[in-house]
C-alpha positions in Angstrom: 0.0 0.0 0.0 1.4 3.3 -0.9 1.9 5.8 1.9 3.9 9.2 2.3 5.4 10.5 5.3 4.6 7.3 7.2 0.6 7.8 6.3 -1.1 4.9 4.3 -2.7 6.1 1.3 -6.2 3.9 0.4 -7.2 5.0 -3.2 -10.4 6.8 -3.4 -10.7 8.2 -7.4 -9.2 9.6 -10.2 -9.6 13.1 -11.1 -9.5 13.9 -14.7 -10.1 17.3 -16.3 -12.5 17.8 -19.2 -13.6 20.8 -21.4 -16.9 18.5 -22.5 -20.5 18.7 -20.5 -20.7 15.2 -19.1 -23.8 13.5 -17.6 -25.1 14.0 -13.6 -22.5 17.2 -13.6 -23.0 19.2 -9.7 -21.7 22.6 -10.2 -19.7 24.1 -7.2 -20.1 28.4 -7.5 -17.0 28.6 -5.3 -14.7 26.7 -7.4 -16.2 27.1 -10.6 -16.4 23.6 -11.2 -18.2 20.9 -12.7 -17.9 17.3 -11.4 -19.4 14.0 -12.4 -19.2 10.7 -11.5 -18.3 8.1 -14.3 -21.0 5.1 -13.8 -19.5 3.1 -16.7 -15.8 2.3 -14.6 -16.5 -0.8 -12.6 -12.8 -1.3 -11.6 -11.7 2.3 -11.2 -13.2 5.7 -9.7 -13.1 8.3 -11.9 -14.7 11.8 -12.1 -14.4 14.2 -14.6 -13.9 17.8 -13.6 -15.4 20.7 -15.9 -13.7 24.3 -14.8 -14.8 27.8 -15.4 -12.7 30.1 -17.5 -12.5 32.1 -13.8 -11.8 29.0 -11.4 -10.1 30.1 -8.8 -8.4 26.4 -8.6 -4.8 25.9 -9.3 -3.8 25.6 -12.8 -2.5 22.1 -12.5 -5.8 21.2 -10.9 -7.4 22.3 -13.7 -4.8 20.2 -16.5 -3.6 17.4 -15.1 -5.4 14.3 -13.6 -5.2 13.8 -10.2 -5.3 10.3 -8.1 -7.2 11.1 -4.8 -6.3 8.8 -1.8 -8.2 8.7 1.9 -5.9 8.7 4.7 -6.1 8.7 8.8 -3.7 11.8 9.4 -3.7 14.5 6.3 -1.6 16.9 8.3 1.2 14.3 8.2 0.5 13.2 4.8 0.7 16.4 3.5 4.0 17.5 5.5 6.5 19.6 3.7 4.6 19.1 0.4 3.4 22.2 -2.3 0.1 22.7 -0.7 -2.3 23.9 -4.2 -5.4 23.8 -2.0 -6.0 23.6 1.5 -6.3 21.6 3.9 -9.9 22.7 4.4 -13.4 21.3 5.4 -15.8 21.4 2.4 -18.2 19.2 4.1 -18.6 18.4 8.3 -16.4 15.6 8.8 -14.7 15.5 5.1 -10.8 17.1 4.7 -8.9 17.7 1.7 -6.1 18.8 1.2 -4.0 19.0 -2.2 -0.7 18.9 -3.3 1.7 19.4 -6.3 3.9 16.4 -6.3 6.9 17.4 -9.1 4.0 18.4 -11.0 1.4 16.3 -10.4 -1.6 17.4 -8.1 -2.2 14.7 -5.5 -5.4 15.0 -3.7 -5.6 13.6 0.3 -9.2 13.0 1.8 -9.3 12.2 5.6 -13.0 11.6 6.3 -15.2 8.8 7.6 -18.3 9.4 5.4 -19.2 6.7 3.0 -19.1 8.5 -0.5 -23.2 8.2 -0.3 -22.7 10.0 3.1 -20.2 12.5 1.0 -22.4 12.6 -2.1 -25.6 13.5 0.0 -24.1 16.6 2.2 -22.8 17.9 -1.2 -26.0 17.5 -2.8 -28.0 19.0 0.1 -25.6 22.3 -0.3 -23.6 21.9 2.8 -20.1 22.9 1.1 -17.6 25.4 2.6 -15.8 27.5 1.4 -12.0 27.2 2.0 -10.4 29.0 4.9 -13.8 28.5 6.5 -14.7 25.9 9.3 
């Protein structure tokens, strides 16, 4: 199992950018972002993200895919790394923190949720805006 800085890294999804609409897109206003789930990968997680000419997200964010992985500590797992975005609290109970890794953005998730659990709060508007708690 991969880890960094002494932190096991389970794999959660793969981020990929995409200039094309894809089906079930939410939109987050704060990011100006598109995501989607896509149902058709059985063996692999993968979202597609959709960014507004304005998004205030990192450039590699916006790109380059990303692998997202869940861990138990993100504060250690993100240790000495090129923070690109947080660590924050978009949802109660959900982390995330990312990181430019020699040019590739690596995203860290410490949560507990289920992604039904994440998926829901999201849906019901609950998201916060980073810097906010």
């Amino acid at each position: 199992m991969p880890q960094r800085n002494g932190v096991e890294m389970v794999f959660h999804h793969m981020g990929i950018p995409t200039h094309v609409p894809q089906p079930g897109e939410r939109y987050s206003a704060a990011f100006g972002l598109y995501t989607s789930d896509v149902t058709e990968c059985r063996g692999l997680k993968v979202q597609y993200h959709r960014f507004e000419a304005d998004s205030c997200l990192h450039p590699l964010m916006q790109t380059v895919p990303h692998a997202a992985f869940k861990v138990d500590d993100l504060e250690r797992a993100v240790a000495g790394a090129t923070l690109i975005l947080g660590p924050y609290e978009p949802l109660p109970h959900y982390r995330v923190a990312v990181i430019d890794d020699g040019g590739v953005p690596i995203e860290f998730i410490e949560t507990a949720l289920t992604d039904e659990e994440i998926w829901a709060s999201a849906d019901a508007n609950e998201l916060r805006l980073p810097g906010y708690r």
